[in-house]
ROVO-754643 format. One record per residue (C-alpha): x, y, z. Coordinates in steps of 0.5 Angstrom, whole numbers. Example, Ala and Ser with C-alpha at 12.3 -4.5 7.8 and 13.67 -1.06 7.14 Angstrom:
// ROVO-754643
<pt X="25" Y="-9" Z="16"/>
<pt X="27" Y="-2" Z="14"/>
//
This chain:
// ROVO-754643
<pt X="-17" Y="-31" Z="15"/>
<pt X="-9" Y="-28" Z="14"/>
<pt X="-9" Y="-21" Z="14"/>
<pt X="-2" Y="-19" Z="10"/>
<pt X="-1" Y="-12" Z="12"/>
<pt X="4" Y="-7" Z="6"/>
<pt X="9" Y="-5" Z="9"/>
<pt X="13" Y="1" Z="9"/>
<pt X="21" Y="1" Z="9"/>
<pt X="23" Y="9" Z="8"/>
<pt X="24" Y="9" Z="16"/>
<pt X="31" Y="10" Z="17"/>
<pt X="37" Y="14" Z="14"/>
<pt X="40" Y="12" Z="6"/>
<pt X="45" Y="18" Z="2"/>
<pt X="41" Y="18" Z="-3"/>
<pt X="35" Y="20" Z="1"/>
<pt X="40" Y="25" Z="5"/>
<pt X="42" Y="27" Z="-2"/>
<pt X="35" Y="28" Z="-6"/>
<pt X="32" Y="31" Z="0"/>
<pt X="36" Y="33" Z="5"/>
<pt X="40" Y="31" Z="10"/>
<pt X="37" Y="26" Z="16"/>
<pt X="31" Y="25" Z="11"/>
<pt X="27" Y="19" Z="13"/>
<pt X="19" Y="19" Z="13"/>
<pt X="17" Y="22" Z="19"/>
<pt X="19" Y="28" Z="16"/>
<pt X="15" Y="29" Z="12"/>
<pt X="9" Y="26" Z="18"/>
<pt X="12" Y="31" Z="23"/>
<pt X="13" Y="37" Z="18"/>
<pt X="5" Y="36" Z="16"/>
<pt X="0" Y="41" Z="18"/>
<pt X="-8" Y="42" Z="18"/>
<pt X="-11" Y="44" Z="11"/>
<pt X="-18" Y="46" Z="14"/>
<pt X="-21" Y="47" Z="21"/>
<pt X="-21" Y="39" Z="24"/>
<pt X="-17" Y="36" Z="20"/>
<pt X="-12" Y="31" Z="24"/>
<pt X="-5" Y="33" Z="22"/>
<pt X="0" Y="31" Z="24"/>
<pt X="-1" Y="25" Z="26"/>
<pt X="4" Y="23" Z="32"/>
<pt X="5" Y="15" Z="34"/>
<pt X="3" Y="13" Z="40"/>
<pt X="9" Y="16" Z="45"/>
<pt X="12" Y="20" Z="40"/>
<pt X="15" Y="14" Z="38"/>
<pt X="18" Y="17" Z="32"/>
<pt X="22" Y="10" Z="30"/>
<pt X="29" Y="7" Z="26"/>
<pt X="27" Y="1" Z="23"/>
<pt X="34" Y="-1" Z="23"/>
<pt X="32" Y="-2" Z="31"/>
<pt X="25" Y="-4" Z="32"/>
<pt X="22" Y="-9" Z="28"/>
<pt X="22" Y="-14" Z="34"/>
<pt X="16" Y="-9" Z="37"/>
<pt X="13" Y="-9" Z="30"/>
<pt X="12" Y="-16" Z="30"/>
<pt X="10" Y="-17" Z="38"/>
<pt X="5" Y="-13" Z="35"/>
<pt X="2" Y="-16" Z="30"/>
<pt X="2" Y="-23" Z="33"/>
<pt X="-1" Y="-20" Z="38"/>
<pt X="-7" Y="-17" Z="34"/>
<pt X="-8" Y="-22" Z="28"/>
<pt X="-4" Y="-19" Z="23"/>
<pt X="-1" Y="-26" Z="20"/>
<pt X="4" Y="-23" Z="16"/>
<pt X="8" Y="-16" Z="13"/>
<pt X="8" Y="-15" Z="5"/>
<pt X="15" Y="-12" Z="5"/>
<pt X="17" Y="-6" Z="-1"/>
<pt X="23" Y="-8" Z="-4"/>
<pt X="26" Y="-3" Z="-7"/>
<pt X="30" Y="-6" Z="-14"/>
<pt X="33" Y="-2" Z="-20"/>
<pt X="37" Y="-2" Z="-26"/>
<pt X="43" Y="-6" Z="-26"/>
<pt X="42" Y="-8" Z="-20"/>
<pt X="41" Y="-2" Z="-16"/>
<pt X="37" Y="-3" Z="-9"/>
<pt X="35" Y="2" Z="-5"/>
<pt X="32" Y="1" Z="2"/>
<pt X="34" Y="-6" Z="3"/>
<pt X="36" Y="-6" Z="10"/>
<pt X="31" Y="-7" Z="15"/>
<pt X="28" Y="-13" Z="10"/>
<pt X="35" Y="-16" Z="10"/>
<pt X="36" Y="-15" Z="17"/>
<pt X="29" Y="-19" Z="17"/>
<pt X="32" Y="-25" Z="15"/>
<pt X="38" Y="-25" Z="18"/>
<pt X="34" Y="-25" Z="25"/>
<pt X="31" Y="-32" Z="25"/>
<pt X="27" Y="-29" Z="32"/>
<pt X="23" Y="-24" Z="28"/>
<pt X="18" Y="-30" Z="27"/>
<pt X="13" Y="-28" Z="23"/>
<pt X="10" Y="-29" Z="16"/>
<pt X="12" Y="-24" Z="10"/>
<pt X="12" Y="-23" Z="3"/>
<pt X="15" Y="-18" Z="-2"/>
<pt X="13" Y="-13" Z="-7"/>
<pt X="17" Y="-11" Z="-12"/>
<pt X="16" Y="-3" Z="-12"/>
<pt X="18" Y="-3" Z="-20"/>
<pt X="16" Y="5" Z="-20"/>
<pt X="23" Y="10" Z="-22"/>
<pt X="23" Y="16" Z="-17"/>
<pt X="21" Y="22" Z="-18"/>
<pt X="20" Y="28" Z="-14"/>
<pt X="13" Y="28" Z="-15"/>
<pt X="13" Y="30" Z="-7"/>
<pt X="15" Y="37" Z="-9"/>
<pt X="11" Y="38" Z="-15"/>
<pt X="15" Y="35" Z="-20"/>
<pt X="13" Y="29" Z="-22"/>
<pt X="17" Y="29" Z="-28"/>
<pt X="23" Y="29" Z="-25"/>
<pt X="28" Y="23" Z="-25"/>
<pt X="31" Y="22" Z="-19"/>
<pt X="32" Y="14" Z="-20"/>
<pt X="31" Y="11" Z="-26"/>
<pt X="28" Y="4" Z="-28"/>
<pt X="30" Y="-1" Z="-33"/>
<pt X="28" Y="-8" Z="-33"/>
<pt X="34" Y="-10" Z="-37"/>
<pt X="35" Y="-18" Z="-40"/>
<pt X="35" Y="-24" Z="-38"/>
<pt X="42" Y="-23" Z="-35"/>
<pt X="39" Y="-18" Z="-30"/>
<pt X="32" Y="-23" Z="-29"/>
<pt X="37" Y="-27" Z="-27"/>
<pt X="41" Y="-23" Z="-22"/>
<pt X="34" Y="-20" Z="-19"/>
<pt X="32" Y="-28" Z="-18"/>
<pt X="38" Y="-29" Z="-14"/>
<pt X="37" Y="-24" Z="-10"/>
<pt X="30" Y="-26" Z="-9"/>
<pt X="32" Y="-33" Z="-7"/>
<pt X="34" Y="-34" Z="0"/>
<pt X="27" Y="-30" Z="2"/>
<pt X="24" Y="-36" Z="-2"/>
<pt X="27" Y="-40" Z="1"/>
<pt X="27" Y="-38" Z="9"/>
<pt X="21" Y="-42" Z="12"/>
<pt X="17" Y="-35" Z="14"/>
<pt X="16" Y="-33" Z="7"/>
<pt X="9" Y="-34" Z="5"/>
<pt X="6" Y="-39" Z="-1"/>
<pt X="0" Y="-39" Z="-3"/>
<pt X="-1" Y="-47" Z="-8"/>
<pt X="6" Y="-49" Z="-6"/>
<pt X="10" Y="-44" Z="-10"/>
<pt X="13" Y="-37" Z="-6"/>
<pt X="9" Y="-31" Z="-8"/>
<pt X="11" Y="-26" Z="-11"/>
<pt X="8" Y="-18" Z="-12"/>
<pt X="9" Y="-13" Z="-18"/>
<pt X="6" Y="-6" Z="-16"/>
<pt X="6" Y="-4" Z="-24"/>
<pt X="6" Y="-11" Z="-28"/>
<pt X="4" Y="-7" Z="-34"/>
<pt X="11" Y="-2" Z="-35"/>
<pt X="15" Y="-8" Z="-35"/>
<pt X="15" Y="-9" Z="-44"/>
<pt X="18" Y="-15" Z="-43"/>
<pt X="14" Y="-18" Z="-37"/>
<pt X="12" Y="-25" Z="-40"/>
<pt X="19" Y="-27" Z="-41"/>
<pt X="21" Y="-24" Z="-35"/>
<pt X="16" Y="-29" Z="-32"/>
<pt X="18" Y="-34" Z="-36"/>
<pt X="26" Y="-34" Z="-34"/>
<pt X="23" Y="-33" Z="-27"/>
<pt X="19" Y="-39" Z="-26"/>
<pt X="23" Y="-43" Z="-30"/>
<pt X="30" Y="-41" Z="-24"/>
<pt X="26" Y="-42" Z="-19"/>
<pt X="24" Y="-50" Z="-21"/>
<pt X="30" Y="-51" Z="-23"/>
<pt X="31" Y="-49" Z="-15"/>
<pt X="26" Y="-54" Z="-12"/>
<pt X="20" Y="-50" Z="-13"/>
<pt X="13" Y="-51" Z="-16"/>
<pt X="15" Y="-44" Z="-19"/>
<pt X="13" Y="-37" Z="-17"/>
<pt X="7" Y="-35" Z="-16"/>
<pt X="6" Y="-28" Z="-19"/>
<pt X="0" Y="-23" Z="-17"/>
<pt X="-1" Y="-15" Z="-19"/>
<pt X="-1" Y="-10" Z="-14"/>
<pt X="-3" Y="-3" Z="-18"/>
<pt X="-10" Y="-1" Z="-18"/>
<pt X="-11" Y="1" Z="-25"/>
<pt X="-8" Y="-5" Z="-28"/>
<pt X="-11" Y="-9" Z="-23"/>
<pt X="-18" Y="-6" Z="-26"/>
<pt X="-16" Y="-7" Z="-33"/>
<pt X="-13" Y="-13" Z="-33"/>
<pt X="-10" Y="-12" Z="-40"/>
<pt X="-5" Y="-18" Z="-40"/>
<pt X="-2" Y="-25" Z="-40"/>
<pt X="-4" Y="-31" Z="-36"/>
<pt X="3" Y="-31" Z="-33"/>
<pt X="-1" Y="-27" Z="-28"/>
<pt X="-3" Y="-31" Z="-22"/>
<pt X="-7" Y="-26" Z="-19"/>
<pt X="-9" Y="-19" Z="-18"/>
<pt X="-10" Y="-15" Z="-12"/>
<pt X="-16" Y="-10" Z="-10"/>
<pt X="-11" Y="-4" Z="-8"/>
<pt X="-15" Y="-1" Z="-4"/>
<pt X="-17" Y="6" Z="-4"/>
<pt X="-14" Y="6" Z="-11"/>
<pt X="-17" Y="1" Z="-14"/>
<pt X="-25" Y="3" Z="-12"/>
<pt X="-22" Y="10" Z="-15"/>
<pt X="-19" Y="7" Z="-21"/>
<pt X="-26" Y="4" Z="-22"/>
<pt X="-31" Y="10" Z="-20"/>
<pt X="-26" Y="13" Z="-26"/>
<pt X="-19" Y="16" Z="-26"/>
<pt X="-20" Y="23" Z="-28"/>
<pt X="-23" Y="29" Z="-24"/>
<pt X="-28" Y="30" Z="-30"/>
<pt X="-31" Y="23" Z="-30"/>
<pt X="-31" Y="22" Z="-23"/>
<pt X="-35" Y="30" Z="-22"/>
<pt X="-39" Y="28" Z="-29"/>
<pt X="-40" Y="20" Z="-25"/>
<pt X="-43" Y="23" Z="-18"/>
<pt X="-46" Y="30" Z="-20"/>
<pt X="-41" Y="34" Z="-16"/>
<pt X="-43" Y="29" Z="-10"/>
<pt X="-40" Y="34" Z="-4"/>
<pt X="-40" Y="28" Z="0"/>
<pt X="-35" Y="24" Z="-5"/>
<pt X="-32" Y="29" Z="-9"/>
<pt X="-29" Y="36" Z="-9"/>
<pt X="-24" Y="39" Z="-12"/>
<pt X="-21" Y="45" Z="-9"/>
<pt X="-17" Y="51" Z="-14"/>
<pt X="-18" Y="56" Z="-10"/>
<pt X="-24" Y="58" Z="-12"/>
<pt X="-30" Y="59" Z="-8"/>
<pt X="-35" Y="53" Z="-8"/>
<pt X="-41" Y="53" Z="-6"/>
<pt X="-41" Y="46" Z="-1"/>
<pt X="-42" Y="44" Z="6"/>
<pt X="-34" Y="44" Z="6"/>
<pt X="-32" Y="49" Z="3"/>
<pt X="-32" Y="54" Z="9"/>
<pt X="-28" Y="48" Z="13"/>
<pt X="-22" Y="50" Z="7"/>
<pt X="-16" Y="55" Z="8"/>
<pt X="-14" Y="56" Z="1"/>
<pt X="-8" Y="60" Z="1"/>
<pt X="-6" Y="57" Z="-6"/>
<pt X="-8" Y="59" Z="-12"/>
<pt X="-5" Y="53" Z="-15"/>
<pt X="-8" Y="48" Z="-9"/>
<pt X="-12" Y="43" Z="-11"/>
<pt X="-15" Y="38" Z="-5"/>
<pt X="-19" Y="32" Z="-8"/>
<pt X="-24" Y="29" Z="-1"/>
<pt X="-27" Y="23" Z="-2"/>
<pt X="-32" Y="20" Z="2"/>
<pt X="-30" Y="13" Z="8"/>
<pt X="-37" Y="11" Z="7"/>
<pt X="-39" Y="10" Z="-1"/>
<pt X="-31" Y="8" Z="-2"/>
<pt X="-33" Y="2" Z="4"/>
<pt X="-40" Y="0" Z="1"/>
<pt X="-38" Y="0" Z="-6"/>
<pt X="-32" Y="-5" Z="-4"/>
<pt X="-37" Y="-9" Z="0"/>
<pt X="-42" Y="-10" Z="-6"/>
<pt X="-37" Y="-10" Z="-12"/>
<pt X="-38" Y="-17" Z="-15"/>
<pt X="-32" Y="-22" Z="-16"/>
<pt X="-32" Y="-23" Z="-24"/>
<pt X="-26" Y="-28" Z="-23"/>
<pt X="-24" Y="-33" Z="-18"/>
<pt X="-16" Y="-29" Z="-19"/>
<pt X="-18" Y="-23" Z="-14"/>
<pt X="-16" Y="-22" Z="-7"/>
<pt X="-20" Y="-18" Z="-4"/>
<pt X="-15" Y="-11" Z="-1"/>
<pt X="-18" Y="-6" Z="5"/>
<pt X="-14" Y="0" Z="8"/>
<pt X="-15" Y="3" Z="14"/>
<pt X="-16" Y="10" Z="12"/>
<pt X="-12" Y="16" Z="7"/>
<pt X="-10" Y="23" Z="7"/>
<pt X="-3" Y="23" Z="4"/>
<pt X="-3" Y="31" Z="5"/>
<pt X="4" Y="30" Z="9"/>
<pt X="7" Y="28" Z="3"/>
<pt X="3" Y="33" Z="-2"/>
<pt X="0" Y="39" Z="1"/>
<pt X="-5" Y="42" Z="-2"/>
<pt X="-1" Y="39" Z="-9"/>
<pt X="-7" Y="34" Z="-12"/>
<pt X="-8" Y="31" Z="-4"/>
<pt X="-13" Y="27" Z="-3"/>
<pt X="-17" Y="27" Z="4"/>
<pt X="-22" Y="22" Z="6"/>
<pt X="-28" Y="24" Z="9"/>
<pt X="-32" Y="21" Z="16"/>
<pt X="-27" Y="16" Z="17"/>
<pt X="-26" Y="13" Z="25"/>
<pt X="-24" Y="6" Z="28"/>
<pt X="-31" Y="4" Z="28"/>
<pt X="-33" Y="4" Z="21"/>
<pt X="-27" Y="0" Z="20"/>
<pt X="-29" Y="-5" Z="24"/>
<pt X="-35" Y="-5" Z="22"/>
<pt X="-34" Y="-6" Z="14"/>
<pt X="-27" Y="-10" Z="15"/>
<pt X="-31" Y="-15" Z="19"/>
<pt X="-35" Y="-16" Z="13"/>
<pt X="-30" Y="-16" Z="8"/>
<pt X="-27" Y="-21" Z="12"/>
<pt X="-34" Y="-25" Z="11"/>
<pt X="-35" Y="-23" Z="4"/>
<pt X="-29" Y="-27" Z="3"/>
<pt X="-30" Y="-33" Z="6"/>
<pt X="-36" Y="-33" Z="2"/>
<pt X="-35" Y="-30" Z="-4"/>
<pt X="-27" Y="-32" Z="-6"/>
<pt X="-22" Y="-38" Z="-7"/>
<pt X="-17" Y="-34" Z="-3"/>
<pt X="-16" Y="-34" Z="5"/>
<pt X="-13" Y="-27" Z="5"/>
<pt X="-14" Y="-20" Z="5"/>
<pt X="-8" Y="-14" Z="3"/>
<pt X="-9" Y="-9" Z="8"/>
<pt X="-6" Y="-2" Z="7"/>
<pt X="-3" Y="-1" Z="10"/>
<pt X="2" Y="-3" Z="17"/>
<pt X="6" Y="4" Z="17"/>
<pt X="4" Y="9" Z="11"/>
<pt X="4" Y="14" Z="15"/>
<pt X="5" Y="20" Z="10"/>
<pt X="-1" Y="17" Z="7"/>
<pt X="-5" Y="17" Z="12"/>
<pt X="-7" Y="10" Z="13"/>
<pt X="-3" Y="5" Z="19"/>
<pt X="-6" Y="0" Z="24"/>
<pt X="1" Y="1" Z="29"/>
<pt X="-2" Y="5" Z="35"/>
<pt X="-2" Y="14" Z="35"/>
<pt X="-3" Y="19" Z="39"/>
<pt X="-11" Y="20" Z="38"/>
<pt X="-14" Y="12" Z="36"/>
<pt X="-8" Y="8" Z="41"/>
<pt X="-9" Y="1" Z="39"/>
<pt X="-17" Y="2" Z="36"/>
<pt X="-14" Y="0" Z="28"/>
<pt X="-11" Y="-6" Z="31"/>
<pt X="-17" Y="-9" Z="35"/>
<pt X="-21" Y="-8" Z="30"/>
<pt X="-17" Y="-14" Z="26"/>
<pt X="-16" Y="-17" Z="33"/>
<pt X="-24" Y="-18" Z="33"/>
<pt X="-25" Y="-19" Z="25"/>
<pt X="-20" Y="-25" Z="25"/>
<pt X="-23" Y="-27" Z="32"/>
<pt X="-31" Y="-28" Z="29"/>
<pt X="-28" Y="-31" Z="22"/>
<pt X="-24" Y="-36" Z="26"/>
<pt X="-31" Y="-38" Z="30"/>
<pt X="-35" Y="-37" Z="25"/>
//
């Protein structure tokens, strides 16, 4: 079973971060500056050894790791705006500058504008996206090019795949494919293999055949089926403390509520249960043969939010993981045409969900892929 891991780029200096956010912004900042929202509450998360990282400097630790453990390969973000704005683009392409660094990847196209969501303000436009014609189609494919045409890139029906985050804001996206595939036969290859990341587009599935494939995002995508709104979701489970609160500020008579430390008004923190996320991903039944299972390790993006909408899983711990992604990695093999699995993720550490080593669980998220690959592989 190949375990393809999201991996996160925000770990070093760009200027337009030092910019927007400040200057020596990188992502640990927000990790370092987190705090406990309520009494057991893990935050900060610290890696193992304060080992508060540059990418520029320590992706051959990274894959040592990886290899070592049974993760076959990384999904790196790439960053592409318009006119050809790149951001974050360093680490992935001193990757395939180091021929040394040999482990498997692919790219994900993180196809979102920026906006200052972070600090509340998810209206505002810091980096727009636009998608252009078929001059910027072309460009962005010559771009990818030299990462497909590397002997790490990952294939999958003899065509390099490629991830979209969110397919469904690209208006043109079928003649965006279309000049795509048509580039890359005319390079030497069978075309691209494109597969959906989001989790509401990967749930509705509202689009064209051009799409190969759809990733089950996880957690979003079992949210995303639950229901998207906080009403649904409340009217769906009855106020299940076990899978959902919304905290306002108010008192609320639950279990949880004397765990909180509410000190805004405005506040509001959304708590979803480890174990009922887990089961319904266990029995979800594959209604298509385009579906590549996805699992995390756990969420708790409140590093980047606060109290401003976070969302914070309940009852999470190594061992559950290992436990239910051994038996994702059978349900799998039994019930999919794919021999993958996307994790989320390698290094999301403001959201919460991260297989490299901390100071509380050490290498604990990492063995458990180690034994889960392992049992595939003798089974």
């Amino acid at each position: 079973m190949k375990v393809i891991a999201f991996y996160l780029p925000q770990f070093h200096r760009i200027p337009e971060n030092d910019k927007w956010w400040g200057k020596g912004f990188t992502e640990w900042t927000n990790v370092k500056k987190s705090v406990p929202l309520f009494r057991g509450h893990y935050q900060p998360r610290i890696p193992l050894h304060k080992n508060y990282y540059d990418l520029e400097k320590t992706m051959e630790w990274q894959i040592e790791l990886a290899k070592k453990y049974g993760v076959y390969g990384f999904c790196f973000y790439h960053y592409w705006f318009q006119e050809g704005k790149k951001l974050l683009e360093k680490p992935l392409e001193n990757f395939l500058d180091n021929k040394n660094l040999d482990l498997p990847f692919c790219l994900c196209w993180a196809n979102e504008p920026w906006t200052r969501t972070w600090s509340g303000k998810a209206k505002e436009i810091i980096m727009p996206q636009e998608y252009g014609d078929r001059e910027e189609w072309v460009e962005h494919f010559y771009y990818f090019l030299p990462f497909f045409q590397d002997k790490r890139y990952i294939f999958y029906n003899e065509k390099p795949m490629l991830v979209i985050y969110r397919p469904e804001l690209i208006e043109q996206l079928d003649d965006m494919i279309i000049c795509w595939n048509e580039l890359a036969k005319r390079e030497g290859f069978n075309g691209l293999y494109i597969v959906s990341q989001g989790s509401a587009y990967g749930t509705t599935r509202k689009t064209s055949g051009l799409v190969d494939a759809y990733i089950l995002y996880e957690p979003g995508h079992t949210q995303a089926e639950f229901s998207v709104t906080r009403t649904n979701l409340i009217a769906d489970f009855k106020l299940n403390p076990r899978l959902f609160l919304s905290v306002e500020g108010q008192k609320i008579k639950s279990q949880l509520s004397a765990l909180l430390k509410v000190k805004n008004a405005k506040m509001r923190t959304t708590f979803l249960d480890y174990d009922m996320f887990w089961h319904h991903i266990l029995k979800r039944k594959y209604n298509s043969d385009n579906l590549i299972p996805g699992a995390f390790c756990d969420w708790d993006n409140s590093p980047r939010r606060g109290g401003r909408g976070a969302r914070i899983f309940k009852n999470s711990s190594p061992e559950k993981f290992e436990k239910y992604f051994r038996l994702l990695v059978k349900k799998t093999k039994k019930e999919t045409k794919f021999d993958m699995i996307f994790i989320n993720a390698w290094n999301e550490w403001s959201e919460g969900t991260y297989l490299e080593p901390d100071e509380k669980y050490g290498y604990k998220y990492l063995k458990a892929i180690r034994k889960a690959v392992k049992n595939s592989s003798e089974n």
